[in-house]
FIFIKOL-602423 format. One record per residue (C-alpha): z, y, x; residue in one letter; residue number from 1. Coordinates in steps of 0.2 Angstrom, whole numbers, plus 5000, padded with zeros to 4 digits. Each point is the difference from the previous one (the first is absolute). Layout:
N
<rec z="Z" y="Y" x="X" rest="A" nr="NUM"/>
...
END
This chain:
293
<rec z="4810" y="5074" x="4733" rest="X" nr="1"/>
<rec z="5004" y="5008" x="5015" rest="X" nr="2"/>
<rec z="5018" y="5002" x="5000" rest="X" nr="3"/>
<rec z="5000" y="4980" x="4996" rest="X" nr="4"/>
<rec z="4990" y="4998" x="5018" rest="X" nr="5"/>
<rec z="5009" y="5011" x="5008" rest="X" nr="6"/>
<rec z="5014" y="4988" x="4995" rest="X" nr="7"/>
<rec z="4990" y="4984" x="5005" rest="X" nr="8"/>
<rec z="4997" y="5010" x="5019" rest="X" nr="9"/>
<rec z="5018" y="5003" x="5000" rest="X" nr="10"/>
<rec z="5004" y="4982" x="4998" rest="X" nr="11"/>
<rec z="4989" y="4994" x="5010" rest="X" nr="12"/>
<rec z="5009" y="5009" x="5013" rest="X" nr="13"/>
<rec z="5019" y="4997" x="4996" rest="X" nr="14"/>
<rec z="5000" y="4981" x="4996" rest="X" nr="15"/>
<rec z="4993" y="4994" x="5018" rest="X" nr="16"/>
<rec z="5014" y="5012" x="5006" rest="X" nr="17"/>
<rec z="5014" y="4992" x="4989" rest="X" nr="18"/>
<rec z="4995" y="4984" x="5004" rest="X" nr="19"/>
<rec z="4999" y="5004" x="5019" rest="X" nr="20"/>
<rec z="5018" y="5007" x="4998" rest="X" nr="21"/>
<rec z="5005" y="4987" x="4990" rest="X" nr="22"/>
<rec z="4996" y="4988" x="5012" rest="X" nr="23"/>
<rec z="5004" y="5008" x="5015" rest="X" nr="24"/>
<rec z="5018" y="5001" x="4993" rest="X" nr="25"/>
<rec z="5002" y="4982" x="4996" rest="X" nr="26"/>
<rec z="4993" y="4998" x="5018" rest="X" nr="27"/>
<rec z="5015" y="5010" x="5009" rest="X" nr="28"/>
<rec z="5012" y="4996" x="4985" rest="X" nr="29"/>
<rec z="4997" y="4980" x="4999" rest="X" nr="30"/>
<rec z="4988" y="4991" x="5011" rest="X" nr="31"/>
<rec z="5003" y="5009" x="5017" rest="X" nr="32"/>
<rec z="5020" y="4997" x="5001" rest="X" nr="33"/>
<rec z="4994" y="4982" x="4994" rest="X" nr="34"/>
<rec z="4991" y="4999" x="5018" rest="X" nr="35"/>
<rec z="5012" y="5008" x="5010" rest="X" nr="36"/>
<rec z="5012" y="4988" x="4994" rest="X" nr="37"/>
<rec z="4990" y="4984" x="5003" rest="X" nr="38"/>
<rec z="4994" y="5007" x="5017" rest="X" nr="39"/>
<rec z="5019" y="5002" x="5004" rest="X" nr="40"/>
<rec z="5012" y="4983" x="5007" rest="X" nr="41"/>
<rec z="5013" y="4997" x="4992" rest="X" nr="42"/>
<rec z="5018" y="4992" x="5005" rest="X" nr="43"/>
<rec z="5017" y="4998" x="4996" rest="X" nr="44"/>
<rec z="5013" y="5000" x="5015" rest="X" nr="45"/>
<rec z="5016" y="4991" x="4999" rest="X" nr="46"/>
<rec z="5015" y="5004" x="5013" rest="X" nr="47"/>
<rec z="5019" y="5000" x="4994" rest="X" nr="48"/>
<rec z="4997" y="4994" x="4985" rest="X" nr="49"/>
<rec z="4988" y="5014" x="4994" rest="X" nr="50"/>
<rec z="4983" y="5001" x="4995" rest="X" nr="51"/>
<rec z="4988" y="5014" x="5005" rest="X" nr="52"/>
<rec z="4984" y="5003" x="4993" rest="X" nr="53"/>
<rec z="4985" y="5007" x="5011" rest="X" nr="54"/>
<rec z="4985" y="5004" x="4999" rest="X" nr="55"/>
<rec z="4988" y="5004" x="5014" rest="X" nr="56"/>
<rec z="4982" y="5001" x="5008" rest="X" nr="57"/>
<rec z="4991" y="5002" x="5017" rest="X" nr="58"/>
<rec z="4987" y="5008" x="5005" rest="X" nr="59"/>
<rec z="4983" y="4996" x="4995" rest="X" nr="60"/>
<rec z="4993" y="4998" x="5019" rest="X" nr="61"/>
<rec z="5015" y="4990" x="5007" rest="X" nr="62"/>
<rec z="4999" y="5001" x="5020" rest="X" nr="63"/>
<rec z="5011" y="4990" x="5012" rest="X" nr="64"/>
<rec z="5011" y="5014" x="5003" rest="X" nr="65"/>
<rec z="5015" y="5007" x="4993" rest="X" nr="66"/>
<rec z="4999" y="5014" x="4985" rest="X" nr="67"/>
<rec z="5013" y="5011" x="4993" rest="X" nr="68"/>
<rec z="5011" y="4995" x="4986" rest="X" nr="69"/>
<rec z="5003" y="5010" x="4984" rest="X" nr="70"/>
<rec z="5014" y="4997" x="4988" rest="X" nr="71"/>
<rec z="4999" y="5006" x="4983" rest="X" nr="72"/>
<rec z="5017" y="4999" x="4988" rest="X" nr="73"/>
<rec z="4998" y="5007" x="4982" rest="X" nr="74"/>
<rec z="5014" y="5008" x="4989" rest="X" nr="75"/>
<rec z="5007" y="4998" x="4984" rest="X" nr="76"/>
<rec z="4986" y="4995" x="4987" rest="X" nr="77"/>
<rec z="5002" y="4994" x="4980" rest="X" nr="78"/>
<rec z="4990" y="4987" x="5002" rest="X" nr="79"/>
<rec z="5008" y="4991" x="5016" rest="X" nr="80"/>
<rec z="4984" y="4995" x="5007" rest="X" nr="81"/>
<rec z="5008" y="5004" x="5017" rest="X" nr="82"/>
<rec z="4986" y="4998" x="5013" rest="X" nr="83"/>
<rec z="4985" y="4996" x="4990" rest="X" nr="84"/>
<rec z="4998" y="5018" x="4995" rest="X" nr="85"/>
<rec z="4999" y="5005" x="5017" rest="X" nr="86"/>
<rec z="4987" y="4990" x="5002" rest="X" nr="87"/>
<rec z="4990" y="5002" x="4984" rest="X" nr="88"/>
<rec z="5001" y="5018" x="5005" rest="X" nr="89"/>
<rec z="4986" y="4996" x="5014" rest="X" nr="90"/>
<rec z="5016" y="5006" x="5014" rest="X" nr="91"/>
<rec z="4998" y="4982" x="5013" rest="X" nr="92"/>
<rec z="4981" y="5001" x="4996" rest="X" nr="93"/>
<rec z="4997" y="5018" x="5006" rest="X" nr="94"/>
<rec z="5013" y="4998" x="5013" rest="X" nr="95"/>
<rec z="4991" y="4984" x="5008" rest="X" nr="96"/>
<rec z="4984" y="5009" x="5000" rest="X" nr="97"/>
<rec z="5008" y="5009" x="5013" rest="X" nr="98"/>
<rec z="5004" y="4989" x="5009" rest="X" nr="99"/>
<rec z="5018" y="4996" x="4994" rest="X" nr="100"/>
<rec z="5010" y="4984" x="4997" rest="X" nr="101"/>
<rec z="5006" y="5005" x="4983" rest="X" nr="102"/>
<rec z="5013" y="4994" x="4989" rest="X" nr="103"/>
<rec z="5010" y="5003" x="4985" rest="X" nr="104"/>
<rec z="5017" y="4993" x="4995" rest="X" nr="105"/>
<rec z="5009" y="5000" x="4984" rest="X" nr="106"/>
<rec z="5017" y="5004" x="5002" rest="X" nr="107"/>
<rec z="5014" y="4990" x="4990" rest="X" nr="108"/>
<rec z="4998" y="4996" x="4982" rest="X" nr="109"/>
<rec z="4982" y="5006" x="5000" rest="X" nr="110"/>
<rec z="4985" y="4989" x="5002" rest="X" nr="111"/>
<rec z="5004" y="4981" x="5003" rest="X" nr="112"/>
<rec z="5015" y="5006" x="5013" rest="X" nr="113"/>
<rec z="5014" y="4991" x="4994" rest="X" nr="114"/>
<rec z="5015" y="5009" x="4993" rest="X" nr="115"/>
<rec z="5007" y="5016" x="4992" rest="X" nr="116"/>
<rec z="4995" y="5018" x="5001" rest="X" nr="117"/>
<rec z="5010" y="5010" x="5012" rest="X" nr="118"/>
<rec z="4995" y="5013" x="5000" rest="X" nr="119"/>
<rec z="4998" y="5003" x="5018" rest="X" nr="120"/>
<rec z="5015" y="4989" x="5005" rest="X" nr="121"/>
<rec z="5001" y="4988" x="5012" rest="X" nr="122"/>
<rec z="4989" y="4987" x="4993" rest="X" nr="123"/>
<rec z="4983" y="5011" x="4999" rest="X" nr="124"/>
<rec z="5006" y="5004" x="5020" rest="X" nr="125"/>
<rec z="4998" y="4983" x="5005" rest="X" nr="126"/>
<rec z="4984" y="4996" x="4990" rest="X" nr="127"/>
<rec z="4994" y="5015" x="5009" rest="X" nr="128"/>
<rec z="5007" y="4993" x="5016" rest="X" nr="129"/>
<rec z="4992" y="4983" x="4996" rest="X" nr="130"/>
<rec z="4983" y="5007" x="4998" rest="X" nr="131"/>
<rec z="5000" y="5010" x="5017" rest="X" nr="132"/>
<rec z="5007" y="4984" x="5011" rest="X" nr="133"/>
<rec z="4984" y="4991" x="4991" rest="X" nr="134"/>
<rec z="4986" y="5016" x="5004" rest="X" nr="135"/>
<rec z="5009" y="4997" x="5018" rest="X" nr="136"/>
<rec z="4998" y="4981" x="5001" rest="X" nr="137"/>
<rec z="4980" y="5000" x="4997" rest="X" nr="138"/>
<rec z="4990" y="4995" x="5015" rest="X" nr="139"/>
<rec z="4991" y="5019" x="4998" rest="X" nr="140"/>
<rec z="5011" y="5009" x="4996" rest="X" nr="141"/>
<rec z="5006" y="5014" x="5016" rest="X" nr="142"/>
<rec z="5019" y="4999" x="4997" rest="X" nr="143"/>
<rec z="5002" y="5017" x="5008" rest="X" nr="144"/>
<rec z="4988" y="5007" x="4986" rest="X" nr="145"/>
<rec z="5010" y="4996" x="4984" rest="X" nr="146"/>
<rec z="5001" y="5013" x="4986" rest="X" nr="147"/>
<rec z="5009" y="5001" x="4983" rest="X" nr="148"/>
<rec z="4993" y="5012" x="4987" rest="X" nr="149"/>
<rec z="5017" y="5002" x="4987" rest="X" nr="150"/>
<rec z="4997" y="5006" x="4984" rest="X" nr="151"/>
<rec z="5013" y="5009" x="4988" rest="X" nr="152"/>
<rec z="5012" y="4985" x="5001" rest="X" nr="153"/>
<rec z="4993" y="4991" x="5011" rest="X" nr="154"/>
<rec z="5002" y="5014" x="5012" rest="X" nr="155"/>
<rec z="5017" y="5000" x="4999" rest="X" nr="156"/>
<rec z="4998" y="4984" x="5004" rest="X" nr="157"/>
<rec z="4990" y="5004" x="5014" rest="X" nr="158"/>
<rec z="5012" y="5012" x="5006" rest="X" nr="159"/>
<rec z="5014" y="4988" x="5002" rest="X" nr="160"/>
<rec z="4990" y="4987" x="5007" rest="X" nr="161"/>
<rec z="4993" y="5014" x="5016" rest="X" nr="162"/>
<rec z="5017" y="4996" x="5007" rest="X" nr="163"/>
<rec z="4995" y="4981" x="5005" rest="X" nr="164"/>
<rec z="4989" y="5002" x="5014" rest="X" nr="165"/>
<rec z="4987" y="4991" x="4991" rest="X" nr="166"/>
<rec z="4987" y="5018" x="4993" rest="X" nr="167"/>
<rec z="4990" y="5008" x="5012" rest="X" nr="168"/>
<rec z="4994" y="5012" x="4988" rest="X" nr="169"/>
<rec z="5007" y="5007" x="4984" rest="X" nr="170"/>
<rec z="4992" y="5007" x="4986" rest="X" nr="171"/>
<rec z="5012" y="5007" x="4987" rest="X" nr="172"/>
<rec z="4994" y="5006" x="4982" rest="X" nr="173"/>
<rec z="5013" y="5007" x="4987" rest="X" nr="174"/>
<rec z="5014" y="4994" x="5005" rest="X" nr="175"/>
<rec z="5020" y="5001" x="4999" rest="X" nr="176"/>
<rec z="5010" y="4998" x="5015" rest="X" nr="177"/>
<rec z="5019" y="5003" x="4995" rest="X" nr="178"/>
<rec z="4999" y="4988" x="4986" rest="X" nr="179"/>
<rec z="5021" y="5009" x="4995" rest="X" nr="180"/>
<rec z="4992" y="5017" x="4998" rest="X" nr="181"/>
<rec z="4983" y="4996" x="4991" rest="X" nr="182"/>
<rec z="5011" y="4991" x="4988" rest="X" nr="183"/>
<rec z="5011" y="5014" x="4995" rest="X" nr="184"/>
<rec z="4984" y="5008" x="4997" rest="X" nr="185"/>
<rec z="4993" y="4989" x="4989" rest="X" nr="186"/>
<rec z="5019" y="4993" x="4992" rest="X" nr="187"/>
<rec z="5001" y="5021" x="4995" rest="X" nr="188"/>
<rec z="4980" y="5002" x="4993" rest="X" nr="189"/>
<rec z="4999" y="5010" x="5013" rest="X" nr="190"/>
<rec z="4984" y="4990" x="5003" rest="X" nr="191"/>
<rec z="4996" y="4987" x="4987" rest="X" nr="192"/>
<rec z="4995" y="4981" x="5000" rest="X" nr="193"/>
<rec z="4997" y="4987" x="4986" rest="X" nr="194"/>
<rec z="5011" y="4994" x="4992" rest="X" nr="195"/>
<rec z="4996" y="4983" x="5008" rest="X" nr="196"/>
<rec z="5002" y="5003" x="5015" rest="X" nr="197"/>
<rec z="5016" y="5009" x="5000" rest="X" nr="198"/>
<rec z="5006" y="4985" x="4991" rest="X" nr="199"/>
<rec z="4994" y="4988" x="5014" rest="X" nr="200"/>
<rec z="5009" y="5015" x="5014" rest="X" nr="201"/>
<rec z="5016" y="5000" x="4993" rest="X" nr="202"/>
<rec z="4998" y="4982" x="4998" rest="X" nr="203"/>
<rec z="4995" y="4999" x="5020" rest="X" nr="204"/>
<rec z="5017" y="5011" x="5003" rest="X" nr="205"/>
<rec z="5011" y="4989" x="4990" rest="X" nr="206"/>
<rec z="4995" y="4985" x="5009" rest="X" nr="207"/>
<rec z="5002" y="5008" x="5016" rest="X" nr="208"/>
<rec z="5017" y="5006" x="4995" rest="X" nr="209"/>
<rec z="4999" y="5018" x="5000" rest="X" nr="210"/>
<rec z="4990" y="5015" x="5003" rest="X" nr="211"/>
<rec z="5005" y="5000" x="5019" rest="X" nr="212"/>
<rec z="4995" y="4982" x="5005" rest="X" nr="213"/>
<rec z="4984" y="5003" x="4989" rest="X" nr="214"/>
<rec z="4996" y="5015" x="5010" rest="X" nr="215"/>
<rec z="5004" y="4993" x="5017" rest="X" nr="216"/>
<rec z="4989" y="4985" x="4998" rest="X" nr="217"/>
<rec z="4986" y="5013" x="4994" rest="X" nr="218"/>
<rec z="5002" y="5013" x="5012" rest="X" nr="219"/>
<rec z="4993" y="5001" x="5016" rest="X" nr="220"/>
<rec z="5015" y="5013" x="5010" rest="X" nr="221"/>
<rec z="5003" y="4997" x="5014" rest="X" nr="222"/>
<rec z="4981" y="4999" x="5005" rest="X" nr="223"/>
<rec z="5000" y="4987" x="5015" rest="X" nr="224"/>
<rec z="4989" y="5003" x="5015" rest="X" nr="225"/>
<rec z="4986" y="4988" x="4997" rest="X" nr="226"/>
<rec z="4996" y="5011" x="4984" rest="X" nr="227"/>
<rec z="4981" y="5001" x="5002" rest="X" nr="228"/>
<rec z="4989" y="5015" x="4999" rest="X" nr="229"/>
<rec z="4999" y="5006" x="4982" rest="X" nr="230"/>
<rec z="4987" y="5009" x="4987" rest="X" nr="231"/>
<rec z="5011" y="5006" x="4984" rest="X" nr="232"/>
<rec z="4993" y="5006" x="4988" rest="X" nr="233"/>
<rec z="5006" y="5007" x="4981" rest="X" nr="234"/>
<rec z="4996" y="5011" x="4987" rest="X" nr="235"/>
<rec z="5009" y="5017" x="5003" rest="X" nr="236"/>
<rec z="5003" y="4999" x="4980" rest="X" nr="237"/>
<rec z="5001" y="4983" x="4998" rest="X" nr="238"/>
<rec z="5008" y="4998" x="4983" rest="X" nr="239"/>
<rec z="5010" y="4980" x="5004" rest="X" nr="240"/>
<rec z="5006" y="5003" x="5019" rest="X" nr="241"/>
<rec z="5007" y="5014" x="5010" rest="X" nr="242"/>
<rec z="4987" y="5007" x="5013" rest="X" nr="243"/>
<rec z="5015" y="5010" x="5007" rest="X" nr="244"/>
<rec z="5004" y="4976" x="5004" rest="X" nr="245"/>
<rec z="4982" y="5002" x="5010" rest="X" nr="246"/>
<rec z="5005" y="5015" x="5008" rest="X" nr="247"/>
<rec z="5017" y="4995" x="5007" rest="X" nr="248"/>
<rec z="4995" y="4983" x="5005" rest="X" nr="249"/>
<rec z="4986" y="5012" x="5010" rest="X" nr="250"/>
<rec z="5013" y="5010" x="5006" rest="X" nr="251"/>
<rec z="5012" y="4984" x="5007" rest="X" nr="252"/>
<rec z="4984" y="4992" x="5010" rest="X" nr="253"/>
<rec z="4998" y="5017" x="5006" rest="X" nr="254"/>
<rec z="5018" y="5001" x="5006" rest="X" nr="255"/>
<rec z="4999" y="4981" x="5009" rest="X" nr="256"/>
<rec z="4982" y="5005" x="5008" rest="X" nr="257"/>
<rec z="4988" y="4988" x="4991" rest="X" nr="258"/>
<rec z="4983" y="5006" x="4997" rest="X" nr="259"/>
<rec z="4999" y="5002" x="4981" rest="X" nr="260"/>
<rec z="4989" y="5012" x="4988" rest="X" nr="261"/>
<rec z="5006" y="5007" x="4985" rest="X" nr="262"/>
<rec z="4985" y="5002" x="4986" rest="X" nr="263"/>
<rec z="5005" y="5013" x="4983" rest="X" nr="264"/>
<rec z="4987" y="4997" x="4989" rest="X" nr="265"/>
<rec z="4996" y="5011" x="4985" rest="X" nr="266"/>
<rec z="4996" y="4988" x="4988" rest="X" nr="267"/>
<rec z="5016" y="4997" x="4987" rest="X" nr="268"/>
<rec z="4996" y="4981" x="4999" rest="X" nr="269"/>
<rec z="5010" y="4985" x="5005" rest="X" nr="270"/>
<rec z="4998" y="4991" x="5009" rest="X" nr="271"/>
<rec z="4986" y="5011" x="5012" rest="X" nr="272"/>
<rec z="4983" y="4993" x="4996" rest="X" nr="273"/>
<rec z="4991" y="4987" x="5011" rest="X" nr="274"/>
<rec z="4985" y="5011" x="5004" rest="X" nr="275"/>
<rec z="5011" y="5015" x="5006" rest="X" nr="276"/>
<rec z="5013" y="4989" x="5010" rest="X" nr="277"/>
<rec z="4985" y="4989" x="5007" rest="X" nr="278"/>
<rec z="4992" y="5014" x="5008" rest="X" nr="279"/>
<rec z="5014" y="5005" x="5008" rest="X" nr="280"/>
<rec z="5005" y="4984" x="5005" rest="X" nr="281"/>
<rec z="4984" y="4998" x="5010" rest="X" nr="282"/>
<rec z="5003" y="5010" x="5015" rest="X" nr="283"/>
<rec z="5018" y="4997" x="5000" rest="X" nr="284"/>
<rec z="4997" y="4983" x="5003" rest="X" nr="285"/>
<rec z="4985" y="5002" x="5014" rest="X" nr="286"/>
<rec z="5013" y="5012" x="5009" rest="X" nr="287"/>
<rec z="5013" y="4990" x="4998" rest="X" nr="288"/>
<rec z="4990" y="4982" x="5003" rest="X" nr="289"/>
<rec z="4988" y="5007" x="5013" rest="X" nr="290"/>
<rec z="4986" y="4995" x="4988" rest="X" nr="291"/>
<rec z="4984" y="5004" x="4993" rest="X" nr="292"/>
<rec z="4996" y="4996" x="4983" rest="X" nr="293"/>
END
């Protein structure tokens, strides 16, 4: 018998734990996006044509003043929701509790933006574009306080877009910056990508011409000088894009005398995960904001 209540001791004390698991995994896996994404607005912006999805939120304590903007733009995902990752992800909630106006924008072909997939072209540019002449339209939002947080793709995005005047912070994650070199990398296996979405690249290429016009409109050079202050941040063996992309595009701000911060992490992931690029991004964007989260 005493083996059998061992057993039944044993039990009593694994089952409440499975269940608390259990439960606490369908919590963060399923109910908890389910808030952030019925906490969070959402819209759809129309201008030449085109149709921009957004999502965003303020923050909790709303006073009459003006609050710093933060941008989110996702990257290349299989299930094209765009936008709404971002926000299931708990990103515009945790970024409101600090006292941000945050958004998230789904680039073309993703989300309930209208079109096709670019990959990084000039479509995902102007939804990206779209989204940061809206955060600079609302009533609290400080103009002189917009940031956008660019993630693999929509870092390259990102990048291009730095040239408009219209970023006051950037924050770039895992990104490529000379879209003619990364794709000789990837066209070679010398870094690989799905199947997919090398299909949808050479497809983007075609329609652009050739490789030269792809590049150019994906490419930042010549860096303008209203490029804005800049984190990057990639993994030194990131297995899809160059780090030695991050490193040069360090180098070029370098060169042209714009703050920027070059971050190698030791990870091997792509892109860089959100806990590690979050706490970097923190006290770049005090410094750079003059603000106190």
């Amino acid at each position: 018998m005493l083996p059998n209540k061992k057993k039944n001791t044993a039990l009593c004390y694994i089952l409440p734990l499975i269940l608390v698991v259990g439960f606490y995994t369908f919590f963060r896996v399923s109910i908890l996006p389910y808030i952030y994404t019925k906490q969070a607005q959402h819209q759809l912006l129309t201008a030449n044509n085109q149709t921009t999805e957004i999502y965003w939120k303020e923050p909790a304590l709303l006073a009459d003043k003006k609050y710093p903007a933060i941008i989110f733009l996702h990257g290349i995902q299989k299930d094209k929701q765009g936008a709404k990752a971002l926000v299931r992800s708990g990103l515009l909630s945790e970024y409101a509790k600090k006292n941000f106006l945050s958004f998230a924008v789904s680039m073309s072909g993703y989300g309930k933006s209208s079109g096709k997939s670019d990959f990084c072209g000039k479509a995902s540019q102007n939804n990206l574009v779209q989204a940061i002449n809206f955060a600079r339209s609302q009533p609290h939002v400080d103009p002189n306080k917009v940031t956008v947080v660019g993630i693999s793709c929509g870092a390259s995005i990102a990048n291009v877009v730095a040239n408009s005047a219209k970023i006051n912070a950037l924050i770039l994650v895992s990104g490529f910056y000379d879209f003619k070199g990364m794709y000789a990398e990837w066209n070679s296996n010398a870094r690989t990508l799905p199947s997919n979405v090398m299909n949808e690249i050479n497809e983007s290429i075609a329609t652009d011409k050739n490789i030269e016009m792809a590049s150019a409109a994906r490419s930042s050079l010549p860096i303008s000088s209203h490029y804005p202050p800049t984190l990057i941040l990639v993994d030194s063996k990131d297995p899809i894009v160059d780090p030695m992309q991050s490193i040069q595009l360090h180098q070029v701000l370098d060169n042209k005398g714009i703050p920027n911060t070059l971050e190698l992490i030791q990870d091997t992931k792509h892109p860089v995960p959100a806990n590690v690029w979050k706490t970097k991004s923190d006290s770049f964007l005090e410094k750079t904001l003059n603000i106190k989260n």
